[in-house]
C-alpha positions, -999 to 999 in steps of 0.1 A, spaced: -309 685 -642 -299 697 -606 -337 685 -595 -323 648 -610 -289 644 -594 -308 651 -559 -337 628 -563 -311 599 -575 -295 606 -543 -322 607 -522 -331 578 -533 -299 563 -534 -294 572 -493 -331 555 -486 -319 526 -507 -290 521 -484 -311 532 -456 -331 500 -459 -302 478 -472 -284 486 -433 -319 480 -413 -321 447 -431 -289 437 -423 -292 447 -394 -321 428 -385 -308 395 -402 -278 392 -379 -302 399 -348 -322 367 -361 -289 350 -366 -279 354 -332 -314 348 -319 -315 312 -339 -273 309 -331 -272 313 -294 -312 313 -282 -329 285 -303 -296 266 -309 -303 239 -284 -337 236 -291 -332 235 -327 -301 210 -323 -326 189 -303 -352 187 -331 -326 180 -359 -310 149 -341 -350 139 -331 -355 141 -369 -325 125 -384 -319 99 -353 -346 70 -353 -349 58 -318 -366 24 -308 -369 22 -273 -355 -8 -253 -379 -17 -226 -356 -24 -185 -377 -56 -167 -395 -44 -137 -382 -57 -104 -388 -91 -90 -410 -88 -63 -404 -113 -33 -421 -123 -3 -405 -121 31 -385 -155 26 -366 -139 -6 -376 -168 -24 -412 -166 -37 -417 -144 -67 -447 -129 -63 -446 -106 -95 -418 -115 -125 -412 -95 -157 -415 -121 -186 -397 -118 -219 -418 -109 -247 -415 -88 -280 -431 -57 -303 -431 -50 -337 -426 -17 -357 -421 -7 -392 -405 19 -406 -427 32 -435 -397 52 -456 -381 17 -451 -405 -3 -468 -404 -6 -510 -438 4 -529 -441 -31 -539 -438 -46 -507 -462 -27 -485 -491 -44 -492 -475 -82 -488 -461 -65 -458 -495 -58 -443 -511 -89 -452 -483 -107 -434 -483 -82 -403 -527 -88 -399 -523 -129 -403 -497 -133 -378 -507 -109 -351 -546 -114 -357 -551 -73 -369 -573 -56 -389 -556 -54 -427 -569 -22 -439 -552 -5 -405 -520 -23 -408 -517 -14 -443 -530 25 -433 -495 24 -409 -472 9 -435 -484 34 -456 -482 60 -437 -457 92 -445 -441 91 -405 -407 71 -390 -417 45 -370 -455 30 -365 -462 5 -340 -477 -27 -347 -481 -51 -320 -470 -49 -284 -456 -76 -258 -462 -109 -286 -451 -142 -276 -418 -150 -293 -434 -180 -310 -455 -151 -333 -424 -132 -336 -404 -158 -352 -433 -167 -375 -426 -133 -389 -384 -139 -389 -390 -169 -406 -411 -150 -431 -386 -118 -437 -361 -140 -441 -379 -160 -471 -388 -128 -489 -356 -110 -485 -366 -82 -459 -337 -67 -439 -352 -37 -430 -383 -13 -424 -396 -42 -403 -383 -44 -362 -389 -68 -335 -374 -55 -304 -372 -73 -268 -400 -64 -245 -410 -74 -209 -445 -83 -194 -456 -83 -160 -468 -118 -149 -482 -127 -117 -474 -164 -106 -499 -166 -79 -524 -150 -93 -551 -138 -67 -527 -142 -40 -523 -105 -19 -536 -95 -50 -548 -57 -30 -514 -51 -18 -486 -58 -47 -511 -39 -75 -508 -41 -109 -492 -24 -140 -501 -7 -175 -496 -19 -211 -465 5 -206 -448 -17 -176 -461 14 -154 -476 5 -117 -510 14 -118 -514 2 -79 -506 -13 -48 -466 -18 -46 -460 -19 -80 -476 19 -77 -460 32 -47 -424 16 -52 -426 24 -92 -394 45 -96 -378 16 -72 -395 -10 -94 -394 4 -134 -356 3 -141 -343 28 -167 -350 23 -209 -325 19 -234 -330 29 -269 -317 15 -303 -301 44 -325 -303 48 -368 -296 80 -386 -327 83 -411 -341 113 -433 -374 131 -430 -393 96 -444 -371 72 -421 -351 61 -447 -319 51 -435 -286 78 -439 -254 68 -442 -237 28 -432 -235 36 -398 -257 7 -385 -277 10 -354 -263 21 -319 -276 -1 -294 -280 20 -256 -288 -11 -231 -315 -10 -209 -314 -14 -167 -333 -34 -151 -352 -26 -119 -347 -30 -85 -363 -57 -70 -383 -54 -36 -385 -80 -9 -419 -80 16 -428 -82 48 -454 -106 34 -449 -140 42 -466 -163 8 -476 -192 34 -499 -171 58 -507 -149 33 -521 -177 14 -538 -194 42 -550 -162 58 -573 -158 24 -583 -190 27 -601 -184 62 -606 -153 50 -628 -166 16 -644 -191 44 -654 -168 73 -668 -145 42 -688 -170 25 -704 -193 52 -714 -169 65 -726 -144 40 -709 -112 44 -723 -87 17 -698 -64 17 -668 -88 18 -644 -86 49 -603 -82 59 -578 -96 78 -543 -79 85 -519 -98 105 -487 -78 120 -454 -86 137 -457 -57 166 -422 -62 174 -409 -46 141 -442 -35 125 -439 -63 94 -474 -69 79 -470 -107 77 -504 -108 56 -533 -86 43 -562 -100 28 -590 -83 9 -623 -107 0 -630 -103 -28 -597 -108 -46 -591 -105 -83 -568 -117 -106 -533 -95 -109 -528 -110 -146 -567 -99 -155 -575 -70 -134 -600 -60 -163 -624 -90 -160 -650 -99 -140 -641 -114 -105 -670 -134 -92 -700 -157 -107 -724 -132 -103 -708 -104 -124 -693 -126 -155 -732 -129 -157 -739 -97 -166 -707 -83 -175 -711 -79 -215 -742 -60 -212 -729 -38 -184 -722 2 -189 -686 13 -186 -691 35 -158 -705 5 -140 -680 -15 -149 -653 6 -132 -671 10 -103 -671 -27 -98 -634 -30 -105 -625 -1 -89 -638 -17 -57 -623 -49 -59 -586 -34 -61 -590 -12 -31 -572 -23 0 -596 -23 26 -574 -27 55 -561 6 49 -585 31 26 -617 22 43 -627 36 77 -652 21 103 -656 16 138 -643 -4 157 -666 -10 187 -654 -30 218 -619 -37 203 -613 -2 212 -623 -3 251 -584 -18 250 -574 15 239 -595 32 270 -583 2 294 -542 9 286 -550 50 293 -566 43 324 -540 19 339 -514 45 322 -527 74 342 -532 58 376 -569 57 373 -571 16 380 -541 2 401 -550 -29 407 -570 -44 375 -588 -72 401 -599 -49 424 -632 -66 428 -664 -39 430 -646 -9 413 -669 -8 393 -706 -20 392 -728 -20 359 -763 -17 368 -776 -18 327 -766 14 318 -748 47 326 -762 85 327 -743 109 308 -749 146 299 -787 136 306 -786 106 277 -788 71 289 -765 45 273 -769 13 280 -749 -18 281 -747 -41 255 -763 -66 286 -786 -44 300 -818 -65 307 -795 -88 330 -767 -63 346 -728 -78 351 -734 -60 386 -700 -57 410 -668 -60 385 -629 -53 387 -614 -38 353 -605 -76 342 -643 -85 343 -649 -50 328 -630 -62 298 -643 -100 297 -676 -86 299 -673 -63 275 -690 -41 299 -701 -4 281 -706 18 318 -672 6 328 -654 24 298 -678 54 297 -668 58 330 -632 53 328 -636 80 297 -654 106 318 -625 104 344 -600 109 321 -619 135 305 -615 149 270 -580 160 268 -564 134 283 -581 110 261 -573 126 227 -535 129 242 -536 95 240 -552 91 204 -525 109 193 -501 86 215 -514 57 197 -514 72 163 -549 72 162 -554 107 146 -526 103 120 -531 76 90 -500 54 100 -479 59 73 -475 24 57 -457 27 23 -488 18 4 -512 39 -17 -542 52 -7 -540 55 28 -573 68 44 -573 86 79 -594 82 109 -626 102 118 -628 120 151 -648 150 162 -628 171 169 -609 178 204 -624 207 213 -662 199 200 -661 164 220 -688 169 248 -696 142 272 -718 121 253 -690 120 224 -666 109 247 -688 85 266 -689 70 227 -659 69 221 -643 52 252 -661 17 243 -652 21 203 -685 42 185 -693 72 171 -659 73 153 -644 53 124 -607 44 119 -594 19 96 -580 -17 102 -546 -8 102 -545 22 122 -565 -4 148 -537 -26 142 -506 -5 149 -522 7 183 -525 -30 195 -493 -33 184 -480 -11 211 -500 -30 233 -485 -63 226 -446 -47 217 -443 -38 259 -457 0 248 -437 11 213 -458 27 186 -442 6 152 -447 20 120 -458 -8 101 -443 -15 69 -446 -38 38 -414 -36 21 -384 -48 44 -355 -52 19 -345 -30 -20 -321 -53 -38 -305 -28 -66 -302 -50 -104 -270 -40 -112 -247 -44 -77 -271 -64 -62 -262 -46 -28 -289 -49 -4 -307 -18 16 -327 -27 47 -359 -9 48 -353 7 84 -381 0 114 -397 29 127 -402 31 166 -427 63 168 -417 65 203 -435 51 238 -469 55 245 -475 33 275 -454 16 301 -440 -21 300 -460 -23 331 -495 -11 312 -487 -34 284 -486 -64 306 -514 -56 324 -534 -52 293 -525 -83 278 -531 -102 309 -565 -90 307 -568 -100 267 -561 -135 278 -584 -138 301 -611 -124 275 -602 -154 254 -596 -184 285 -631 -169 300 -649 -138 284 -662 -130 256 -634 -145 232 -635 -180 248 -642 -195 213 -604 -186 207 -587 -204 232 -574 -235 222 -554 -259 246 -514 -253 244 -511 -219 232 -514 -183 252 -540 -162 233 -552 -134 241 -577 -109 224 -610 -87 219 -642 -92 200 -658 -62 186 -692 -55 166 -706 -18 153 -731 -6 134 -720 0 97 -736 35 94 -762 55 112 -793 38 108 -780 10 79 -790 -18 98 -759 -34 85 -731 -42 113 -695 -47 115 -679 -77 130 -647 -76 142 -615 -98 165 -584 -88 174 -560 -115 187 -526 -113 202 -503 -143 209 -486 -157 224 -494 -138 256 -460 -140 273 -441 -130 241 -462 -113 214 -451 -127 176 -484 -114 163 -510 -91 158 -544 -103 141 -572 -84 134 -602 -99 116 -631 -78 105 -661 -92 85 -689 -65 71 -721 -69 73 -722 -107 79 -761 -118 76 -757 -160 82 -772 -174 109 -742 -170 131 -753 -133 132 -730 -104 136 -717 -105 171 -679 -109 175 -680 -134 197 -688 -156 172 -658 -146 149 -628 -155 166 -619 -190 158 -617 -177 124 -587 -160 135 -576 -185 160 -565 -213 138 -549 -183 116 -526 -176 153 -519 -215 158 -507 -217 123 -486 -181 122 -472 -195 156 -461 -223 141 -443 -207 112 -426 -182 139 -413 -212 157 -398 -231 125 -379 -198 111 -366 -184 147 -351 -221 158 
């Protein structure tokens, strides 16, 4: 009996034992889920009870440099959900057939998402409002109030279509920038979504007479551009000209640039593509093949159409550059007087490092020449020389001066940066290369800014595409601030310089740009594309007018293969009627 009463108390002790460790360990989890989980958990009750149908903001307007030209618009248009739990048993299948006619879907997978055990499936995105009210007019007939939604949406549309189609981008089927501005300025550009609010159980069924809280959304900012629409649009018209007449196979670029505040008046791509079907085929030649074309290839194609050669492709500049070399040497004392007749003498060719480079006229030397001929000549052993004198520190000094070695900074995307050997592995013969514009690659727009100092009296500009962010809701206006880099040559230099530029045009090498009444000044330029490719690049850079410098223009044509041939001589009337025309437009708008 004794034996009994202890083993019932034993027992009685582990019983209680285990009662307290269980208790013990329920509060623990109680407090874990109370204090640890609870916002989490609070979180995932109201995401399952609270229905939320987002409220797409319209994207910014964006404007060219006028404020007045819409160059990308958000246009009303609508989607349609449905609400499964919302929908009777009887109904889903009239519900379907209704949802498939109107909107052109598949039945089976309209009735699948109707059917579906889930709160909210999506039927059709950004419809026109005239499909939407089909299916109003519809509800209303067969006495449908709910499980069915049709919510404002926006769409991006394009008005001018092709126009700087490289620079403002594109968006996603989810009003996201994919490129260009409508990339880089996205937070800027995307506004913030609102939402419309129900209380609904597991299914989506709706709890409670509540109704639905509507949270508005807000629009985007909208952006105004350096780019000007009317020499944006005929830029691309010389532009499509210079590339087709005279057959460039790998398409071509012009960048034009106020060097005074570093505005990019207009950048042009050839080939363009259309903003509102940046999917599709963009010339003759591939809307031939493009059904029967692989993905992969596909993409590639596209893929190379949207970039923005002006600033993600690199190449060299050739002669252009010898303006560069030209500014350091008048900078550092090396040339005082720029018509100092026999300073220099070009006998065909110059020895350096035991190499022979020749000039580009080398079977019928320019003989005894001050730097001005130098430059009208386009003269190689005057620049190798003036290189070797400067030597190789000096020299990259001023790369880095001119923001040669840096990508520029423009608020674009996809930026590429200049090749240089390095400083301290440039011998002689790379620096005898370099000084007349080879054996290097930079892109357009780095080409562009340094030019720009030229012509701005010796300021390095940032240049810029955005000048103006208009905010949706205040409307107050924020000036997109110039950058001035800092000084890279004197005023005296710069005048010197473009002096010499206009004397290139009235009597060098550029005299196909001169045209009576106007003060032009520039550089042709022409490099191999490549080592070896047998492909060349084309290239003029024009400044005017001379006394007062409005613009920058740089035109550069790869791999042109018409009869004209590829020197870039031959290139710069293409750019000159471009100059007589921005000129023009400078003159109207600064009366």
């Amino acid at each position: 009996m004794r034996t009994i009463k202890l083993s019932s108390k034993k027992k009685m002790r582990n019983a209680l034992f285990i009662s307290f460790i269980i208790i013990f360990f329920l509060i623990g989890r109680i407090g874990y889920i109370q204090f640890v989980q609870g916002g989490e958990l609070s979180s995932m009750a109201y995401q399952q009870q609270t229905l939320d149908r987002t409220i797409n903001p319209k994207r910014g307007i964006i404007y060219d440099a006028t404020g007045k030209n819409e160059l990308a618009v958000s246009s009303t248009v609508e989607t349609v959900t449905v609400n499964p739990g919302n929908i009777t048993k009887e109904n889903k299948e009239k519900v379907a057939k209704v949802l498939s006619e109107i909107f052109e879907l598949d039945y089976n997978k309209v009735l699948k998402k109707v059917t579906k055990r889930s709160s909210i499936e999506t039927i059709s995105k950004k419809v026109d409002k005239q499909k939407t009210d089909q299916l109003r007019i519809w509800m209303q007939e067969n006495g449908i109030t709910t499980g069915i939604n049709i919510d404002e949406d926006t769409k991006r549309y394009y008005p001018y279509s092709t126009i700087a189609s490289q620079i403002i981008g594109f968006c996603g089927s989810d009003n996201q920038g994919l490129d260009g501005i409508e990339a880089k300025y996205d937070t800027e550009l995307k506004g913030k979504q609102g939402a419309i609010q129900r209380h609904t159980d597991a299914k989506g069924g709706e709890i409670g007479h509540e109704g639905e809280k509507y949270v508005p959304a807000i629009d985007g900012n909208d952006l105004i551009l350096t780019i000007d629409l009317t020499i944006q649009s005929m830029v691309e018209k010389y532009l499509e000209e210079a590339c087709i007449d005279n057959i460039c196979t790998d398409g071509g670029n012009v960048v034009v640039m106020n060097p005074q505040n570093g505005d990019i008046l207009a950048m042009a791509t050839y080939p363009n593509y259309n903003l509102n079907q940046p999917y599709v085929a963009y010339t003759d030649e591939l809307k031939e093949t493009w059904d029967s074309m692989e993905q992969a290839e596909k993409t590639k194609n596209l893929q190379a159409v949207w970039r923005n050669k002006a600033i993600a492709d690199t190449y060299e500049p050739g002669s252009v550059f010898k303006l560069i070399t030209a500014s350091a040497s008048i900078e550092e004392g090396l040339v005082t007087d720029i018509d100092k007749q026999g300073q220099f003498s070009c006998t065909g060719g110059i020895e350096v490092a035991g190499v022979r480079i020749k000039c580009w006229r080398y079977y019928r030397p320019h003989g005894s020449e001050s730097l001005r001929l130098g430059l009208m000549n386009s003269c190689n052993p005057v620049f190798i020389g003036l290189g070797q004198q400067l030597g190789v520190q000096k020299y990259y000094n001023y790369l880095k001066k001119f923001r040669l070695l840096n990508r520029t900074g423009i608020d674009l995307p996809g930026e590429a940066n200049s090749i240089f050997l390095a400083e301290e592995k440039a011998g002689p013969v790379e620096l005898a290369t370099i000084s007349f514009g080879q054996r290097f690659e930079i892109t357009p727009i780095q080409l562009v800014t340094a030019v720009s100092a030229i012509a701005n009296g010796g300021n390095s500009i940032q240049p810029r595409i955005v000048k103006q962010i208009v905010n949706s809701e205040t409307k107050e206006v924020t000036d997109v601030p110039v950058k001035n880099e800092g000084t890279v040559i004197s005023k005296e230099t710069s005048e010197k310089v473009l002096s010499m530029m206009e004397s290139v045009v009235s009597e060098g090498t550029g005299k196909n740009a001169k045209v009576a009444g106007y003060r032009i000044g520039g550089k042709t330029g022409t490099s191999e594309d490549g080592v070896n490719t047998n492909k060349y690049v084309t290239s003029f850079c024009g400044v005017a007018p001379i006394d007062n410098p409005q613009v920058v223009v740089l035109v550069t044509l790869y791999n042109p293969t018409g009869e004209g041939g590829h020197q870039g001589g031959a290139w710069e009337i293409l750019t000159t009627h471009s100059e007589i025309k921005i000129h023009e437009k400078f003159i109207s708008t600064n009366k």
